[in-house]
Phi, psi and omega in degrees: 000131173302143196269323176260146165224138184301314196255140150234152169234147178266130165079128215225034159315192171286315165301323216269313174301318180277341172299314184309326223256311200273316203289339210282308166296018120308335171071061171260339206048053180316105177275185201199136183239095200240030139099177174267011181237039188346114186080027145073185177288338171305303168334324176249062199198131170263276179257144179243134180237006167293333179282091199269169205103359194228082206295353189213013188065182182189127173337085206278029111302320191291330163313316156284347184300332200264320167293333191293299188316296161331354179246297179297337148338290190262028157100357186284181197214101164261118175271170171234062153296105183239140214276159189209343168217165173206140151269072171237060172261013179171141201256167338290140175316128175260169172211149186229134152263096169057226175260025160283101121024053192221188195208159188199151147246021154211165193215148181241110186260110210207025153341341197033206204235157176205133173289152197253102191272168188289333186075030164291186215233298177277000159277335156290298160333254183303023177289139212040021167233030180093033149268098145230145134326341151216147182280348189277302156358274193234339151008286167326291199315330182260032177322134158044031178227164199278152193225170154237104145300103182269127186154187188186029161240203217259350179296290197290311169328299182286305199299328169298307197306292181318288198316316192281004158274012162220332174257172182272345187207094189249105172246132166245141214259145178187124178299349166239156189303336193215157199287158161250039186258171194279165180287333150324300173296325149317301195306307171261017145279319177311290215257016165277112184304335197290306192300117203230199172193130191247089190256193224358063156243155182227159173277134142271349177222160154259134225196143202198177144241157187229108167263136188350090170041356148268111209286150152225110179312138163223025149168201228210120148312131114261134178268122193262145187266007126312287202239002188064342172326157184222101147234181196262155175211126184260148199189149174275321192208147179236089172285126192246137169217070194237010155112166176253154184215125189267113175311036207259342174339283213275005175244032190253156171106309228238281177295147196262099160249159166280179195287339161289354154108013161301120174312148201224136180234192179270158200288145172079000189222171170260349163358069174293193183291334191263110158340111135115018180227136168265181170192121214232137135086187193292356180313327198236002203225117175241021188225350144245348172067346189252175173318301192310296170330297187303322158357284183282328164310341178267348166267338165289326219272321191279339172269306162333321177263357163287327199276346189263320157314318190257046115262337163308311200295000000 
């Protein structure tokens, strides 16, 4: 494998691909480097049905495996690699894999985000068998069934709020007695008829079944953080909205992020701060979050760095 590249992209979501897609018909020969989550937050999404072109939805492994295939088609160098340092304090740019070695003269940073989970056993287990990470997502799926959120800011708030134009029922589960969401949001699940509240409670179990061989969540342990009691709560779908944390560790220091560590880029461009470095996908997008957004954005940040090598030349 060549040590030097004109394009590297970090990260290999739906940002990372379409970017990998436009530079690899540009004739830049982009490599992808993609991380330990080849394929993004998709990669754990059974169906996406949001995704347009897909008239009947479609799996978001199998979606990416078809960006990925679609990327190495039209010349991209896809890895199964992941960057552990970066130098972009003098051009060409290093990038360090362990003890490997490269240089690029322009990098597409297209890390995402990874929802921040409660860390259960059984949350993994029923992750996409009615255990999810975003309600825009996957919402649909729970037409006229009782759903949970867990969480007490404006993310679980907004996200409970979304859920009841599709379940019949939305209770949020929250570890203190009272929100940390701004007072709007509070003020509007309180007057959501849908909307119910189990507070200083924590989940301690996700509880499920397996029917040939397909798993289904059908409710939940709680633990009241009071008094320690354990009950059981049946429930169709389990939403964790306790925030996203932005892949961004090996850029702090190097990148301009906000305080949650989201890349911060110049308005209307994928631009970071370091001249001939991008930024794509959720890595820089903390208000929408989805396939698509990151898509195009991954298609801006590759024409951006097409249009900024041939002002160098």
């Amino acid at each position: 494998m060549n040590s030097h590249h004109k394009v590297f992209i970090i990260g290999s979501g739906p940002a990372g691909l379409t970017a990998a897609i436009y530079s690899a018909r540009a004739n830049l020969s982009p490599v992808v480097f993609e991380g330990l989550q080849p394929g993004g937050q998709l990669t754990i999404t059974t169906e996406v049905e949001n995704f347009p072109g897909f008239e009947n939805g479609i799996q978001g492994p199998e979606l990416m495996e078809i960006m990925r295939k679609q990327a190495i088609r039209v010349g991209a160098d896809c890895q199964f690699k992941e960057v552990t340092a970066v130098d972009f304090s003098k051009r060409p740019f290093t990038i360090k894999s362990y003890d490997e070695e490269y240089t690029a003269d322009s990098v597409i940073i297209s890390t995402g985000a990874s929802a921040q989970l409660l860390g259960l056993e059984s949350e993994s287990k029923y992750m996409g068998n009615g255990v999810s990470a975003c309600a825009t997502c996957d919402g649909f799926f729970f037409k006229n069934l009782r759903v949970l959120v867990v969480g007490g800011g404006d993310t679980a708030l907004e996200e409970a709020n979304y859920l009841t134009r599709h379940a019949s029922e939305v209770i949020i589960i929250h570890r203190r007695n009272e929100f940390r969401g701004s007072k709007i949001m509070v003020d509007r699940v309180k007057k959501n008829p849908k909307i119910k509240f189990m507070l200083s409670k924590v989940v301690k179990e996700v509880l499920g079944k397996e029917e040939s061989g397909r798993k289904t969540m059908t409710g939940v342990l709680l633990q009241d953080t009071v008094t320690g009691a354990v009950e059981q709560l049946d429930a169709d779908g389990l939403f964790i909205a306790i925030g996203h944390k932005p892949n961004t560790a090996i850029f702090k220091g190097v990148l301009d992020m906000d305080e949650k560590g989201y890349l911060v880029t110049k308005p209307g461009s994928s631009y970071t701060n370091v001249e001939g470095v991008f930024a794509a996908g959720d890595v820089a997008d903390k208000t929408y979050r989805q396939a698509i957004t990151a898509a195009g954005s991954g298609c801006m940040a590759a024409i951006d760095a097409e249009r900024w090598l041939e002002a160098q030349e």
